[in-house]
ZAMARGU-4260 file (C-alpha; in steps of 0.2 Angstrom, whole numbers, plus 5000, padded with zeros to 4 digits):
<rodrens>
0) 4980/5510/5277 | 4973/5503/5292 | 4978/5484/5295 | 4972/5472/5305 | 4983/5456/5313
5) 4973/5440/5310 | 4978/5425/5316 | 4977/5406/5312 | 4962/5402/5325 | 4950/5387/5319
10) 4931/5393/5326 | 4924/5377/5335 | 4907/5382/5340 | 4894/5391/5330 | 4896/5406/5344
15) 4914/5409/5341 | 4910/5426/5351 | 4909/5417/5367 | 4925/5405/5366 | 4940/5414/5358
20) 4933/5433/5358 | 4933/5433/5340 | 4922/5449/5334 | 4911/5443/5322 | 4896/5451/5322
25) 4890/5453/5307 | 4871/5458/5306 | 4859/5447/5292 | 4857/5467/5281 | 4872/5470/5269
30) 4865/5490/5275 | 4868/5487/5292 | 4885/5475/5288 | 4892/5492/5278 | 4886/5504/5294
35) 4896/5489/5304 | 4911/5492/5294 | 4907/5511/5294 | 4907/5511/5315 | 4924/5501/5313
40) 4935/5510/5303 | 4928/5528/5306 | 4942/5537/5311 | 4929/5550/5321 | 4922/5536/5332
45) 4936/5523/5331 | 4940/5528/5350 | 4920/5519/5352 | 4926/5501/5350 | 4931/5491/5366
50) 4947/5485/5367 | 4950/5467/5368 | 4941/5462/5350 | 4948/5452/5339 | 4942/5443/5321
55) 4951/5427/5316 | 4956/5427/5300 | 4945/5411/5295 | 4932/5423/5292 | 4940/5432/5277
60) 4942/5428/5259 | 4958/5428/5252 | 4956/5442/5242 | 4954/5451/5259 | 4974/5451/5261
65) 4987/5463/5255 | 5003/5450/5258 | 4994/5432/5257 | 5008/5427/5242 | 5022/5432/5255
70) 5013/5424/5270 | 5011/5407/5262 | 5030/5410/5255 | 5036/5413/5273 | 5042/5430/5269
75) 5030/5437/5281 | 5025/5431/5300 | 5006/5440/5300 | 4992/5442/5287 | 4989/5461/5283
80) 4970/5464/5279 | 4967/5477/5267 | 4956/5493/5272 | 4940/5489/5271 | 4940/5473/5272
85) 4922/5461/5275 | 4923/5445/5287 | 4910/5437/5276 | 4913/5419/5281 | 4901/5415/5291
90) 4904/5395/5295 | 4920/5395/5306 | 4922/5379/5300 | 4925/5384/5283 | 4943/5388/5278
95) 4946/5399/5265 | 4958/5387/5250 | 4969/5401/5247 | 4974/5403/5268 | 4981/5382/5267
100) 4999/5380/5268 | 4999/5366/5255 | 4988/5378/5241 | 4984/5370/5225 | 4980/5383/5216
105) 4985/5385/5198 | 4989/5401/5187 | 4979/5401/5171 | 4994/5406/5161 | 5003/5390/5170
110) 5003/5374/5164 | 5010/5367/5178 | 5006/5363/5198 | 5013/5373/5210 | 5026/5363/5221
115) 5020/5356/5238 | 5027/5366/5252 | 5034/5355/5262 | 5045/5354/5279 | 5061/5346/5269
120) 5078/5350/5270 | 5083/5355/5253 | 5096/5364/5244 | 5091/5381/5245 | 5103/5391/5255
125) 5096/5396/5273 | 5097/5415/5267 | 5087/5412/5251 | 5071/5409/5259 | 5070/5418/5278
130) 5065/5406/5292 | 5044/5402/5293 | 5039/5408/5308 | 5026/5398/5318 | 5010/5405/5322
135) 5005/5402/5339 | 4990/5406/5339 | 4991/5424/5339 | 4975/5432/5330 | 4971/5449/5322
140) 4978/5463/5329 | 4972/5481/5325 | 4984/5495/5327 | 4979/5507/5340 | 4984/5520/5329
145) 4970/5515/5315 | 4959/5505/5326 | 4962/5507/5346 | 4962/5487/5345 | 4976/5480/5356
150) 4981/5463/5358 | 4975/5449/5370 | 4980/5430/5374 | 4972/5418/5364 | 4960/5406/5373
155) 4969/5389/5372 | 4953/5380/5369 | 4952/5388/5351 | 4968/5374/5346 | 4956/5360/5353
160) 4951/5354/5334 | 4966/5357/5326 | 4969/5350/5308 | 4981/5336/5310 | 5001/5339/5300
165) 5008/5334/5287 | 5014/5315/5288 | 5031/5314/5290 | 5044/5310/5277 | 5047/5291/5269
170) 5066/5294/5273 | 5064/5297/5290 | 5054/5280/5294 | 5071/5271/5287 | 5080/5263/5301
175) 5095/5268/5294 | 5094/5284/5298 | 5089/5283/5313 | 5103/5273/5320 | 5115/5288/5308
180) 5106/5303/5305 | 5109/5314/5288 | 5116/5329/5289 | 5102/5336/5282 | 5088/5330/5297
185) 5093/5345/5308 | 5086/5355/5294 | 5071/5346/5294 | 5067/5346/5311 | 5070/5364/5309
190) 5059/5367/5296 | 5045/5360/5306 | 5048/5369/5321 | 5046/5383/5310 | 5030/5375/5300
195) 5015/5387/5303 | 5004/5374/5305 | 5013/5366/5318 | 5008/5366/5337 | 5022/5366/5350
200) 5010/5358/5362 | 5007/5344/5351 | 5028/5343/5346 | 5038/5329/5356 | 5055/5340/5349
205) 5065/5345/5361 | 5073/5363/5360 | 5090/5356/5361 | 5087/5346/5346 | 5091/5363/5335
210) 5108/5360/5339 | 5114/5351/5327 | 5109/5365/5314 | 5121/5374/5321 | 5133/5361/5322
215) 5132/5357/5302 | 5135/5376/5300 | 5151/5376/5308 | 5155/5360/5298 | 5171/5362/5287
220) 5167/5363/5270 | 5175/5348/5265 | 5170/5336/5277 | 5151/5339/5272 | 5142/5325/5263
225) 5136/5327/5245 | 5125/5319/5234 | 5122/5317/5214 | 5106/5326/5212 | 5100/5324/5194
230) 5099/5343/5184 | 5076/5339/5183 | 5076/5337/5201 | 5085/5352/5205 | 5073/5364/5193
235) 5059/5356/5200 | 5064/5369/5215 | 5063/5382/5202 | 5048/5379/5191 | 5036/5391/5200
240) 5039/5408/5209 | 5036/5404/5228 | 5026/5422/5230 | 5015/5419/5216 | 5016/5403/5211
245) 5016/5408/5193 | 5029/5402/5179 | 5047/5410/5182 | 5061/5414/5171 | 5077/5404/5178
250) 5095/5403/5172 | 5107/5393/5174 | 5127/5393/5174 | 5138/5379/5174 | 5156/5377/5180
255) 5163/5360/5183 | 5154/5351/5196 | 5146/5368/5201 | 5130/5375/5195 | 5122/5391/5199
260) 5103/5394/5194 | 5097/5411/5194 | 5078/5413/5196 | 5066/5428/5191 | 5048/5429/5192
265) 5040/5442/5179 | 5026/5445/5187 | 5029/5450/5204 | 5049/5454/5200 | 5053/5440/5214
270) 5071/5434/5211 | 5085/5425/5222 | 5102/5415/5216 | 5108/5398/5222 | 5122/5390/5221
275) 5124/5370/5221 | 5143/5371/5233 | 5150/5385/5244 | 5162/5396/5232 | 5179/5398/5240
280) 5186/5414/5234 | 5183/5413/5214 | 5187/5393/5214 | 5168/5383/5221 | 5174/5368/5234
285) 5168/5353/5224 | 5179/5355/5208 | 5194/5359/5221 | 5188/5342/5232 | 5185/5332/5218
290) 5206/5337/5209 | 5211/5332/5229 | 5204/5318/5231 | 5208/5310/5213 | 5226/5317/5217
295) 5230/5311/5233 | 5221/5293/5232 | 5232/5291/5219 | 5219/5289/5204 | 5219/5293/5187
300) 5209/5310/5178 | 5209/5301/5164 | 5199/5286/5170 | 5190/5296/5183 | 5184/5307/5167
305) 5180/5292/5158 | 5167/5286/5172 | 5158/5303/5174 | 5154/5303/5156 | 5148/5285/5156
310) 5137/5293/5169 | 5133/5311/5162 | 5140/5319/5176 | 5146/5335/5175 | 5167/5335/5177
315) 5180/5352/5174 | 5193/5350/5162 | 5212/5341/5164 | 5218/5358/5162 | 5208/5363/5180
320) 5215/5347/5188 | 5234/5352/5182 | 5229/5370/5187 | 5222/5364/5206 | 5237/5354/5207
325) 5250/5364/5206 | 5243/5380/5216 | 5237/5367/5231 | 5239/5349/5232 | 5257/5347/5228
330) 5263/5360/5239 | 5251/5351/5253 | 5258/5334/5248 | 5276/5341/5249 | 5276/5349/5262
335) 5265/5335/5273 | 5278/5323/5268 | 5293/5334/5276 | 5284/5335/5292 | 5281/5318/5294
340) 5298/5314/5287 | 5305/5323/5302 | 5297/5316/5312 | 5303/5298/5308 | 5321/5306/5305
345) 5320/5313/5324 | 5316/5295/5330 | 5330/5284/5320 | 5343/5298/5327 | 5338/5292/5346
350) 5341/5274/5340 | 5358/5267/5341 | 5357/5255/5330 | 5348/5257/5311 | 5347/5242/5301
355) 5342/5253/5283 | 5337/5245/5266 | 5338/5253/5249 | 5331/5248/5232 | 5328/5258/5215
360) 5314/5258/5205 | 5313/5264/5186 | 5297/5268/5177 | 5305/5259/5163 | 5317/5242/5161
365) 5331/5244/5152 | 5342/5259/5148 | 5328/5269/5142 | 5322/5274/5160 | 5320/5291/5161
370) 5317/5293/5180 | 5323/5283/5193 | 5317/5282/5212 | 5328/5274/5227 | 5320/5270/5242
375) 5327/5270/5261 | 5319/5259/5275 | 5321/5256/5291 | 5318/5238/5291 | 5316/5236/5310
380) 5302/5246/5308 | 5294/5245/5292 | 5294/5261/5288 | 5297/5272/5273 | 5312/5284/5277
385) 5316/5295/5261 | 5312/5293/5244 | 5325/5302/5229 | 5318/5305/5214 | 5333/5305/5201
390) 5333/5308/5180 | 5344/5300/5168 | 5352/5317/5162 | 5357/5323/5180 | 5369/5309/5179
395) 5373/5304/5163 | 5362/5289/5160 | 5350/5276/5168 | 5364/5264/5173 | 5372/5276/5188
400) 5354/5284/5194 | 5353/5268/5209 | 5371/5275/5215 | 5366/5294/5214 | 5349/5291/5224
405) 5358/5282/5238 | 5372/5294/5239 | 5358/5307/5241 | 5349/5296/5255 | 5363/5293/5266
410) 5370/5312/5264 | 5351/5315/5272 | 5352/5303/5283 | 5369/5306/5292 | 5366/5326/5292
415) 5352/5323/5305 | 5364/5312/5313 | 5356/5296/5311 | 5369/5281/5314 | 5369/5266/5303
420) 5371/5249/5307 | 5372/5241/5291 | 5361/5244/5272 | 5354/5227/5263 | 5352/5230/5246
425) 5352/5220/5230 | 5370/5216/5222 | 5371/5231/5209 | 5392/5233/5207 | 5391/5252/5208
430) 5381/5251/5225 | 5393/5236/5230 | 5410/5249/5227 | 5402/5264/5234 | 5396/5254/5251
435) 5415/5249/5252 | 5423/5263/5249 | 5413/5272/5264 | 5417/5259/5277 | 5398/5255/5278
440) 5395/5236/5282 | 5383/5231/5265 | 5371/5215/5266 | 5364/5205/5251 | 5345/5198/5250
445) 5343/5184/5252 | 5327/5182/5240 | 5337/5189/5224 | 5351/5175/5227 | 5338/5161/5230
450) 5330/5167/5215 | 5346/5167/5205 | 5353/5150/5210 | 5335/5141/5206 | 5331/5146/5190
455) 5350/5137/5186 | 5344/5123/5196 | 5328/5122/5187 | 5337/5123/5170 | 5349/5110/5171
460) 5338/5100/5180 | 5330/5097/5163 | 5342/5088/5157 | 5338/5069/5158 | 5354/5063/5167
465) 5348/5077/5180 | 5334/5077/5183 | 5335/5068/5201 | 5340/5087/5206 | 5322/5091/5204
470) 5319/5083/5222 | 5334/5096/5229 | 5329/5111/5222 | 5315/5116/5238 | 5326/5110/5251
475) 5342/5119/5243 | 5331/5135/5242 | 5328/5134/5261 | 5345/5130/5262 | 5350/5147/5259
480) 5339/5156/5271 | 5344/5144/5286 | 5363/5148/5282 | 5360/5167/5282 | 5349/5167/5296
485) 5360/5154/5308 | 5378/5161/5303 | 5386/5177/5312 | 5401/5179/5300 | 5405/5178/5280
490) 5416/5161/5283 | 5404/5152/5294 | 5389/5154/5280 | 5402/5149/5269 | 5403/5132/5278
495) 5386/5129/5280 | 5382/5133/5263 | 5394/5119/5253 | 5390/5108/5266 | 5375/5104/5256
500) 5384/5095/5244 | 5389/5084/5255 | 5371/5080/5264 | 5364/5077/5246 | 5375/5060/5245
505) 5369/5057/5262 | 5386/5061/5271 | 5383/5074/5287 | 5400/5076/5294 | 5411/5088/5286
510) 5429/5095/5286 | 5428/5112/5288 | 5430/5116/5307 | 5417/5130/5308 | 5404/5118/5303
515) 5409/5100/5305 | 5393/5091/5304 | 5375/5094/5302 | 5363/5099/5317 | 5348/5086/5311
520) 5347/5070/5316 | 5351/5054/5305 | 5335/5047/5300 | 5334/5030/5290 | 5327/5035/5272
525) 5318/5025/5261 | 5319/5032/5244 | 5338/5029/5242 | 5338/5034/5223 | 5337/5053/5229
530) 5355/5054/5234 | 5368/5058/5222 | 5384/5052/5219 | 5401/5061/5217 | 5406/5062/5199
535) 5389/5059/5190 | 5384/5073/5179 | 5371/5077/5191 | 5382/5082/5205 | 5395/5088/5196
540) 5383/5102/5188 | 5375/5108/5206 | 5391/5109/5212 | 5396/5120/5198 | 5380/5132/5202
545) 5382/5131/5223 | 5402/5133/5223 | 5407/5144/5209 | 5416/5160/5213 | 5404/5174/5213
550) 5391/5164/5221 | 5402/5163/5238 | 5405/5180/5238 | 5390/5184/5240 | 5383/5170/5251
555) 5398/5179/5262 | 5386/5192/5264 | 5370/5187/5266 | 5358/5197/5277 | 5357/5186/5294
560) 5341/5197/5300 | 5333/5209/5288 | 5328/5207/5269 | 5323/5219/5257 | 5305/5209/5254
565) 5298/5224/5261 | 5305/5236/5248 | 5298/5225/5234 | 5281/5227/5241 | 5282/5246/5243
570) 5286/5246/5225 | 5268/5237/5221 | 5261/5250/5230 | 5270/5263/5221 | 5261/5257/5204
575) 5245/5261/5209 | 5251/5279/5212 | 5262/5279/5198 | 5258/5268/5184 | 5275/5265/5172
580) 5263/5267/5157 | 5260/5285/5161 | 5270/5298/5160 | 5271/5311/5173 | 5284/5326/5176
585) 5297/5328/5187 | 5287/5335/5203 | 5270/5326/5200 | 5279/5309/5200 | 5288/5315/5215
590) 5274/5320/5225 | 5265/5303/5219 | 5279/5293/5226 | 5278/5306/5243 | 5258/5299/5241
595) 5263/5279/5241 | 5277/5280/5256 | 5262/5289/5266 | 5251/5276/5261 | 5263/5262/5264
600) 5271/5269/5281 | 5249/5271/5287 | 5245/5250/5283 | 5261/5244/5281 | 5262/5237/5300
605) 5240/5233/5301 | 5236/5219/5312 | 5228/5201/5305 | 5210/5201/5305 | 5201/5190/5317
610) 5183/5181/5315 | 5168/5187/5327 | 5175/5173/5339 | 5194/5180/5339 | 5199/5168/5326
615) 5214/5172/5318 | 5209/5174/5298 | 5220/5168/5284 | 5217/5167/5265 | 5224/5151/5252
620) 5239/5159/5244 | 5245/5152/5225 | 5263/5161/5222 | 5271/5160/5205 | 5287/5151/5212
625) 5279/5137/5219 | 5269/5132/5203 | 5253/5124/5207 | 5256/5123/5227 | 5247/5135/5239
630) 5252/5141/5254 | 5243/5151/5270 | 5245/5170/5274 | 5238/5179/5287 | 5223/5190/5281
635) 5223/5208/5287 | 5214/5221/5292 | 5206/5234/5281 | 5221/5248/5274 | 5214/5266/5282
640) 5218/5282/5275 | 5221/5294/5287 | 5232/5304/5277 | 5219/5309/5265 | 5210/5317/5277
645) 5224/5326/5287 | 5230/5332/5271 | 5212/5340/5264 | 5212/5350/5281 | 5228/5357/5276
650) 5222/5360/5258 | 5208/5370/5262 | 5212/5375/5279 | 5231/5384/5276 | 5236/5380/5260
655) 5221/5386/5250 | 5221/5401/5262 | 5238/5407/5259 | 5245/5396/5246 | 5263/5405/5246
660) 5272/5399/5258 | 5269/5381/5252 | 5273/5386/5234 | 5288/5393/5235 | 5297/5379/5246
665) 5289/5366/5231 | 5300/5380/5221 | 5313/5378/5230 | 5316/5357/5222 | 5329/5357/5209
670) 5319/5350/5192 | 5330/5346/5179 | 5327/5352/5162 | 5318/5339/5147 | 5326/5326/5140
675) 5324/5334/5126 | 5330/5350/5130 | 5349/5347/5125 | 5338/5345/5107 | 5334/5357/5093
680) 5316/5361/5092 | 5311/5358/5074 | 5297/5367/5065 | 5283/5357/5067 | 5276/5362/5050
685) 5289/5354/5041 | 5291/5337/5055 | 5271/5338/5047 | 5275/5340/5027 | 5289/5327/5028
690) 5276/5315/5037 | 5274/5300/5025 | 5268/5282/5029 | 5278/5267/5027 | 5262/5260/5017
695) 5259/5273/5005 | 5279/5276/5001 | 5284/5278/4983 | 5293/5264/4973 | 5315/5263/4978
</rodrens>
């Protein structure tokens, strides 16, 4: 079949023989049209026709055209003319409907309009539909195998009265997106690069603006954008075949987050697949992103599951989440936390000097705690050093798991040859004997004995022949923290600490030589009735509370530089990563609390915010303990989370890729078995039949 390239030329003149060399001479006889058409395509006397002729496809019908569907589609660059064809348009002015980009056209068997074709990114893969190539004006071309027509450059004038294009999108005349582009705008400035109605003459793009379509290629997968796209927006890219623009037959498959939507056009047998996220291996991105992301920001399936169903949003099962879990994420947690564990453990040991602070935290109070976690610190830094997860049946019961996990922190600590200076921890007897037993110099908080000795004070001061020690108890509590902070040895707090009995009846020389009188200066006070007297009830009570024998012990070892207010902190941050009211096993609570010391180690150390103006910012503070009174504290700067994002490149980056070496060193960490392991497992049918409510019980 001979075929004739026609090109998009618009006829400006009445003689559009004379301006573009379009060959349209088509006498007023239908006899002498047919004896015209004869000449033409007469393969005897086809060698007769000049070269250099050319008929602008403005002057067909569309029924003139053997690929007009594909054309408009975009799966075909030129129009194809079918043999025998008639240029019976005579008005060059007149466009044929079916040759506009933006058709209207409808199917009779179709109750529905055809979707505009518009320049928009969408989210139809690049491979789905092939690029649109733009006519430049190239016009008809007649093989010189059929016809002996070649090809010739258009004359420039014919562009002179071009239709103007399509008005831009409302998205792109936000100003947000022009100071931050979407990811998507490469595309659409591809697309009308590639529009066939579209005149490079007349675009202000400039070639290297194609770039960034490369560049969102190479993207990684899980640092590209998304978007909720509602399930009727999404087939509205389906409704119609683009060939035919006729009713299609489109299936859909569902996974998760992922869909997939297969489409098939009965009538011209068009059909192509699409897939809403990349597929990585058998496992698509977004479920894999979304199990990471609630894993490793420490939030909760269950609530997470509870907001996509208010929403209707499509969510996987807990049973993917576990599954996504334990193939990628915890092995990535695990092993993320050893490197940066090493690297920390690498600095303390060219440190001569390591001030460490320990502290256990159980997921339950009392003896029915089934796994307790002791924390290391450097207090000099702030910084989380090692975390041991220990269960009640490793060592026979709740009460010795605070001894086991500090045993297993400093037998870490000194085989990477870290050297202690001394450990500030809380007054637990166990930790107390096994400190001493190992010559390591142990410090008390100061916090927890403050704590201890005001809730006394506060009781007795009750009492109505006490209550006078209601105007002590602040300056008693600071009291404690100036004697551990000023005082180099055990006996020299001692002294300064009962020297407070004799300031509160106004007497500041003492007769202890370490501390014979106090450092303030005599001031003339005039409430007189806040000094006690020797042998009242008042006094004699506080100095039962300030000078009994346990309570000197420890003042003897108060903390003079470092408390252990930073471990108490890290273990708030622990319960939004591991609430106590959930239960967890032994590696998932593990990997959680490897999540919070990451966390914790990132924003521990954050600067104080400052105003525009570099005004230091502070927010009103109302503590518990100070009942009523409010206090200021510095107001910091925004918590980051870096580690998120280093650890979903090594999700999908290495782990994902070749998840075996991960695994088996998660393998490697001794679990203990159940609690309820060292149990016979009864039948459950008959735990079942003995069920009986304690409302519905037969007469005793």
């Amino acid at each position: 079949m001979s075929s004739l390239r026609a090109r998009h030329a618009n006829c400006s003149v009445v003689d559009c023989k004379d301006q573009h060399k379009c060959l349209y001479a088509v006498p007023a006889a239908q006899e002498q049209k047919t004896q015209w058409l004869r000449f033409i395509y007469n393969e005897d006397v086809v060698g007769a026709v000049r070269v250099g002729l050319y008929v602008c496809a403005n002057h067909f019908t569309s029924d003139c055209f053997s690929n007009e569907g594909q054309y408009k589609a975009g799966f075909a660059s030129t129009l194809t003319l079918i043999k025998g064809s008639v240029p019976t348009i005579r008005d060059p002015a007149t466009v044929p409907e079916s040759l506009a980009i933006t058709s209207s056209s409808r199917d009779v068997a179709c109750q529905t309009d055809p979707p505009d074709r518009r320049a928009v990114s969408t989210q139809l893969s690049l491979r789905t539909l092939q690029p649109h190539f733009r006519s430049e004006g190239v016009q008809a071309t007649v093989s010189s195998k059929d016809f002996g027509v070649g090809t010739s450059t258009a004359d420039p004038s014919c562009f002179a009265k071009r239709p103007s294009k399509r008005p831009r999108l409302d998205l792109e005349e936000e100003p947000e997106l022009e100071d931050e582009p979407l990811e998507g705008s490469s595309s659409v400035a591809a697309s009308k690069e590639q529009d066939p109605t579209n005149d490079p003459a007349e675009s202000n793009t400039a070639p290297s603006e194609s770039t960034p379509l490369s560049q969102e290629s190479s993207t990684p997968t899980h640092k590209s954008r998304k978007y909720i796209v509602y399930e009727s927006c999404i087939m509205e890219l389906f409704a119609v075949c683009p060939v035919c623009t006729r009713a299609c037959d489109v299936r859909t498959r569902k996974l998760g987050t992922f869909l997939s939507v297969e489409q098939r056009c009965p009538h011209c047998k068009f059909c192509r697949h699409w897939n809403s996220q990349p597929v990585l291996g058998s496992t698509p991105a977004g479920n894999l992103h979304l199990s990471a992301a609630v894993y490793l920001s420490g939030a909760s399936f269950s609530k997470i599951a509870r907001v996509f169903k208010a929403m209707e949003l499509q969510l996987f099962q807990y049973d993917t989440f576990r599954r996504h879990a334990r193939s990628f994420i915890e092995p990535a947690v695990i092993h993320h936390w050893n490197t940066l564990q090493d690297v920390t453990l690498q600095r303390l040991s060219q440190e001569s000097k390591v001030i460490l602070g320990g502290d256990m935290r159980a997921d339950s109070a009392g003896h029915s705690a089934k796994f307790g976690s002791y924390t290391t610190m450097d207090l000099n830094s702030n910084t989380v050093v090692d975390i041991e997860l220990v269960q009640s049946n490793e060592v026979g019961g709740s009460q010795h798991m605070e001894k086991e996990g500090l045993r297993r922190s400093l037998s870490l600590l000194e085989g990477r040859g870290i050297n202690l200076d001394c450990v500030v921890t809380d007054r637990h007897p166990q930790i107390q004997k096994f400190l001493g037993e190992r010559n390591i110099t142990h410090y008390y908080d100061v916090c927890q004995i403050a704590k201890e000795i005001s809730k006394k004070m506060e009781k007795i001061s009750k009492d109505k022949e006490c209550q006078k020690l209601q105007k002590w108890m602040r300056s008693i509590t600071n009291h404690i923290y100036w004697t551990a902070a000023s005082s180099s040895t055990g006996p020299e707090r001692v002294a300064k600490w009962t020297s407070i009995l004799n300031h509160v009846r106004d007497v500041h020389t003492h007769d202890d030589p370490l501390y014979p009188k106090c450092l303030h200066e005599v001031h003339q006070t005039r409430d007189k009735n806040k000094w006690l007297r020797a042998g009242t009830p008042a006094f004699y009570k506080l100095e039962k509370v300030l000078t009994n024998k346990r309570t000197l012990k420890d003042v003897e070892k108060l903390s003079p530089h470092h408390q252990t207010s930073s471990l108490e902190a890290f273990h708030g941050v622990i319960l939004r990563f591991v609430p106590k009211n959930v239960v967890f096993p032994f590696i998932g609570m593990l990997c959680r609390l490897y999540l919070a010391a990451m966390y914790y180690n990132e924003n521990a150390n954050r600067p104080q915010a400052k105003s525009r103006e570099g005004v230091p910012l502070y927010k009103v503070h109302f503590p518990k303990a100070m009942k009523g009174q409010c206090s200021a504290k510095p107001h910091k700067t925004e918590p980051t989370f870096r580690y998120v994002a280093d650890m979903m490149d090594l999700i999908f980056d290495k782990v994902f890729v070749d998840p075996t070496p991960y695994t088996n060193a998660m393998l490697a960490i001794p679990v203990p078995e159940d609690l309820t392991a060292q149990y016979a497992q009864p039948d459950k049918e008959e735990v079942i039949a003995s069920y009986v409510s304690r409302f519905n019980r037969g007469r005793v």
